[in-house]
N, C-alpha and C positions, 0 to 999 in steps of 0.2 A: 257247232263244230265246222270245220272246214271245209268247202268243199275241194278232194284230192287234186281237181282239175287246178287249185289256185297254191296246193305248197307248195313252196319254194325248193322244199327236198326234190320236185319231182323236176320243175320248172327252171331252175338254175341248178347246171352241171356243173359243178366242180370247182368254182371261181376261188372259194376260199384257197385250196391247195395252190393256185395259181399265187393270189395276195403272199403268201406265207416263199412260197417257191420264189417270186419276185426278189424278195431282200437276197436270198440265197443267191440265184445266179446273179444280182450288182459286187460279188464280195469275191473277185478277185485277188483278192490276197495274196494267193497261191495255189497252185492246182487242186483239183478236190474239194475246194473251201478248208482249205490247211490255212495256219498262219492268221484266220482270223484276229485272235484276242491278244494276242502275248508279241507277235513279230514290230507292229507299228513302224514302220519307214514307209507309210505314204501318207498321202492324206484320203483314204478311204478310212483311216484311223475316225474321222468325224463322225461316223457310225458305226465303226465296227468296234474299234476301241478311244473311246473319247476321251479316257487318263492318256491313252499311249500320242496325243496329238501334239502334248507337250516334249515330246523328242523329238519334234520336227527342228529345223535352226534355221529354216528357209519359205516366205511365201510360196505355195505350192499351188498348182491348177493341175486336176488330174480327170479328164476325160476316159469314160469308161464305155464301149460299148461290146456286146456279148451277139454273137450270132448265135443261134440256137436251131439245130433241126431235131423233132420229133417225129419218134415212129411209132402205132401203135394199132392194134385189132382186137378186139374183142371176137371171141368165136363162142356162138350160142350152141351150149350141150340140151339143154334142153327148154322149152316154154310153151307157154299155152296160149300164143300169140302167132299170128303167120308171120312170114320174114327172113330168116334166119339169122347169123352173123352179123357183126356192123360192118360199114365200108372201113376199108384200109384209111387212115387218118394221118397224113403225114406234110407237120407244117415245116415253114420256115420260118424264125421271129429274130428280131431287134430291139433288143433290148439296151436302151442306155441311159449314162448317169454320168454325174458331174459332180464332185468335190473338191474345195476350197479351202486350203487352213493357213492360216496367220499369226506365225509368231508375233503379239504386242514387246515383249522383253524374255528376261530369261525365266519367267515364273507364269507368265498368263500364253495361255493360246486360244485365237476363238477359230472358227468355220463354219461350214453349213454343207449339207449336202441337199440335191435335188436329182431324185429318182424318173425317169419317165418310161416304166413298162408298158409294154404295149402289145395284144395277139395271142397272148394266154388262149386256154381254151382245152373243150373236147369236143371232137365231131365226130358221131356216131352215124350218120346219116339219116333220112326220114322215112325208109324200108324195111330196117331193119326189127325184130322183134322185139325188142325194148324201146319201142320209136315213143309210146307211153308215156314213158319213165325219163326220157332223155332222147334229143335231138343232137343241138349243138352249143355253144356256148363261146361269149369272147368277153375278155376283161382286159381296162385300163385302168391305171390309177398313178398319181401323181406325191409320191413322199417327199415332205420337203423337210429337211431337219436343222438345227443350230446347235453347236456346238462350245461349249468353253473350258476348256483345261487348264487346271493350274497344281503345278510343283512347289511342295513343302518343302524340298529337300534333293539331296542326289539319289534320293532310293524313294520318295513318295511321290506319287500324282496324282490326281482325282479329275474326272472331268463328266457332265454330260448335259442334258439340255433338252427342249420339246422335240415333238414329231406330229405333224402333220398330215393324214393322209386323205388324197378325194381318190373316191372310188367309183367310177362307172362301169356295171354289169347288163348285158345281153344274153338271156338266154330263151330257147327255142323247143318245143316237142308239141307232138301231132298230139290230136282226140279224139278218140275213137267215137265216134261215130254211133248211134243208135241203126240207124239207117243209112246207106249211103258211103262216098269216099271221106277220107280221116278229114279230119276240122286242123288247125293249126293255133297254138297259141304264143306269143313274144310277149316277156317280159325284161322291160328296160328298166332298172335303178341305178341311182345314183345318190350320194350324201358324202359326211365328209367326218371323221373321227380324228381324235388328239389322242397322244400319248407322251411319256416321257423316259430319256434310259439316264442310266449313271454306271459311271466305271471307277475303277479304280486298280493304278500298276502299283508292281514295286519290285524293283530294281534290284536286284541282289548283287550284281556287279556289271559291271561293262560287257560280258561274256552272257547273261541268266539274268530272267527277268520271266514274271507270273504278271497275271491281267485280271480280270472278273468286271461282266459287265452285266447290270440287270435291267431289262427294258418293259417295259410296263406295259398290260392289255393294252388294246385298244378297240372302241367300240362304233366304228363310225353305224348309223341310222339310214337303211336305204330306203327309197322312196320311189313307187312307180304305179304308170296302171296298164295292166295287160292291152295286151291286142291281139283279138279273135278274128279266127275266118275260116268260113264254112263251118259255124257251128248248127247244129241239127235245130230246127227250128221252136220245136218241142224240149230239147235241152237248155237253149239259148233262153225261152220264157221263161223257166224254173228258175236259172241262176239270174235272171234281170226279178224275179217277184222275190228273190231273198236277196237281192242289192247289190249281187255277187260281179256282175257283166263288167260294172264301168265304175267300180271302187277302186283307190288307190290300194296297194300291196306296202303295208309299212315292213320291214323284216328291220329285228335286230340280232345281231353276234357279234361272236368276240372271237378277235384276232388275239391267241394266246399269250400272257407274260413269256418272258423267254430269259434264264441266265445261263450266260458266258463263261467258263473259266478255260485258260490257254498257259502254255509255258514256255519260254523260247530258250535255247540254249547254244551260245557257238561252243565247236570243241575244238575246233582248231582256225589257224587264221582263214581259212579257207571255205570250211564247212558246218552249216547249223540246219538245229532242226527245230519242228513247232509239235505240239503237239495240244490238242482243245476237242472239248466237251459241250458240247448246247442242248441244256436241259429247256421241252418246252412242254406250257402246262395244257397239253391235248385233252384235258378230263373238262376244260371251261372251251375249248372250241367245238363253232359252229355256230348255229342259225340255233337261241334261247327261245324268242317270241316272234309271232308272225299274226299282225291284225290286218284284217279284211272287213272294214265297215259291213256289219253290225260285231262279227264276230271275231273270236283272236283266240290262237289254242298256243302253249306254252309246249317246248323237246326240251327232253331230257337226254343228255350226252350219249354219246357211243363210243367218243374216243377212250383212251387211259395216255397216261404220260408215258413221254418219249424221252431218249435222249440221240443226239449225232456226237458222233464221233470223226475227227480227225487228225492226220499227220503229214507231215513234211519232210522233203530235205534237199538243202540247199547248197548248192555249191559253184562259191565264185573262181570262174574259168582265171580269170583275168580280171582289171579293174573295171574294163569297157564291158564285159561278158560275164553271164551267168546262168547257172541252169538250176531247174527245181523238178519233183516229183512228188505225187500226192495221194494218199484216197481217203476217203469216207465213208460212214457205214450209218444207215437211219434203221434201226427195225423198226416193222410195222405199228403203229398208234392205235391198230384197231384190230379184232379178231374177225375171222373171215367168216363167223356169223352173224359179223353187227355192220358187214360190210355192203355197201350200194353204189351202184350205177352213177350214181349223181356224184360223188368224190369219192373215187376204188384206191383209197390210198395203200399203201403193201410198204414192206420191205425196198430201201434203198442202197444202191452198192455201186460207188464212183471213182473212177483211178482218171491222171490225169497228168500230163508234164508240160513243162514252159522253158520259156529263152527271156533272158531281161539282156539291152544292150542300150548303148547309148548311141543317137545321132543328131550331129548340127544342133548339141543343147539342150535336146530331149530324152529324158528315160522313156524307152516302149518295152511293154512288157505284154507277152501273147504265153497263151495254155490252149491247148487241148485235152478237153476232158470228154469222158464215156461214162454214164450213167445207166444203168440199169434199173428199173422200177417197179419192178415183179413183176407177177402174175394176176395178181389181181381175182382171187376165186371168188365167185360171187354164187350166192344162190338168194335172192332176193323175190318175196310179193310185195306185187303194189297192189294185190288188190284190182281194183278194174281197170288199172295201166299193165295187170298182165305180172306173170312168173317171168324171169329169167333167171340160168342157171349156167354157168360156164365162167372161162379168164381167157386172160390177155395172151395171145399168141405170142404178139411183139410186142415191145414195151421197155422203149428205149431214149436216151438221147444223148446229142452230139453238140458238146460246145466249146466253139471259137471264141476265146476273149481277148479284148486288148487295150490293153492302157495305154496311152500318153500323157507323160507327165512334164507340164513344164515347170522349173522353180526359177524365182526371181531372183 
């Protein structure tokens, strides 16, 4: 068996919900993550909907990046750990992304997109009473996808292609100590997993149009070996005589399949709206196996399947000018007794509005959206990383995004 100083549950905070949140905040679409599947007039189409890339008529370069601020606190009701609360946690991130789609003729389209998130994360602090259980944590990862779409007709299109992804994780929490002040342990992984999506539109008329697109697990394999300090001298022999000190950390999980369906509708020359569904299969995410030369112990899920839900509506001011409005709705993947420290996923609830305009040749398109993330009620044992029992005060975020789109 493990020993608890080396899971990954305890030891990497949250980075999966990061992985998964990453694709979400590149999908500007439209405020909320509206207009995902079914809208298609950019070329974010190369990942989000890769039938809809086949409506593009124009080489397209669309620069995407997202400013993002986080706010959030954990406040401890109760634990059997000194501490109290965690520190106030509030980042600033940059997230951005690049897509490319090329009409070859009136029937084939190829593209590629290239993600670069970066400052994901939780930070809890290293005083607080769950210091055990979770410190801090930061992820980057690098998706890189290709894309090919091709039209049977005025109402069929099909398109999609590999994916990509390297993923580098950092995460941090104290050790308690037998004698003495807390020990600290980092673990660094990194490896790289493939996947593959496919889509498919159809057109009902120039006004209405449906999408569905299904994107395949993905399993990338990380790889690392901790780094101790000030561990208690007496502890530190125990774990070097069972091989535990200075062994690589293999971990595998699965980044969950995920399907699309969307529908776009104008209703007048003016005015149209979106509306999409993202089922994803939370009952296979998470960290499966975790081996620690000699030893390796197998988890069993806690999530259940989810679905997000969103809407749209758009309306062109003008030919140069237009405005949009959005929100979205995630329920919670997990119950708040299978719920932990290390990923406190909950209930999601996001509104959000935009301007698209044109300048000097360029479509820019910006939103402002608000997120809300729950509360996050925890009541969690680790065991000798200590009780904690309490949720999220704050727990929130704020995002600026903006596209530049040029077409050739």
């Amino acid at each position: 068996m493990l020993n608890p100083l080396f899971d990954p549950r305890i030891v990497r905070t949250g980075w999966l919900l990061a992985a998964l949140s990453a694709f979400a905040a590149q999908a500007d679409v439209g405020p909320a993550l509206s207009g995902l599947t079914a809208q298609a007039s950019d070329a974010t189409s190369v990942f989000w909907s890769p039938a809809g890339v086949t409506r593009l008529k124009q080489p397209e370069l669309l620069v995407d990046v997202a400013l993002v601020v986080t706010e959030s606190k954990f406040e401890v009701d109760e634990s059997n750990i000194s501490g109290g609360s965690a520190d106030n946690d509030t980042s600033l991130l940059a997230v951005p992304a690049f897509y490319y789609a090329h009409p070859i003729d009136d029937r084939w389209t190829v593209g590629a997109s290239l993600t670069v998130p970066s400052g994901f994360g939780n930070s809890y602090g290293n005083t607080w009473s769950g210091r055990y259980l979770a410190e801090d944590s930061t992820l980057s990862f690098v998706a890189l996808t290709g894309t090919v779409g091709y039209r049977f007709n005025d109402h069929w299109s099909v398109g999609g292609g590999p994916i990509m992804m390297y993923t580098d994780s950092t995460s941090k929490a104290r050790i308690n100590n037998p004698v003495g002040s807390d020990g600290r342990i980092e673990l660094e992984e990194d490896g790289i997993g493939f996947g593959w999506q496919l889509g498919l539109m159809y057109e009902i008329s120039d006004s209405a149009r449906i999408g569905a697109v299904y994107r395949a697990e993905i399993d990338p394999d990380l790889s690392g070996k901790p780094d101790v300090d000030n561990l208690d001298p007496l502890l530190a022999a125990g774990l070097d005589a069972l091989g535990l000190l200075d062994s690589d950390i293999d971990v595998d999980f699965t980044v969950p399949e995920m399907v699309q369906l969307g529908y776009y509708q104008a209703f007048s020359e003016d005015w149209s709206f979106t509306l999409d569904a993202l089922w994803v299969n939370m009952s296979e995410f998470g960290v499966t196996h975790v081996s620690v030369d000699p030893a390796s112990v197998s988890f069993d899920g806690e999530y259940r399947d989810t679905w997000l839900f969103s809407a749209g509506l758009r309306h062109q001011y003008r030919p140069d000018l237009a405005f949009s409005v959005g929100g979205m709705y995630l329920p919670s993947p997990v119950s708040d007794s299978k719920r932990h420290i290390a990923l406190p996923l909950d209930n999601a609830l996001a509104v959000g509005a935009g301007v698209e305009w044109q300048w000097k040749g360029l479509t820019i398109k910006s939103s402002l959206n608000y997120a809300y993330l729950g509360d996050g009620d925890i009541d969690q044992d680790g065991g000798l990383a200590g009780r904690i029992n309490g949720s999220f005060d704050e727990n929130y975020a704020v995002v600026l995004g903006t596209q530049v789109i040029k077409r050739f």
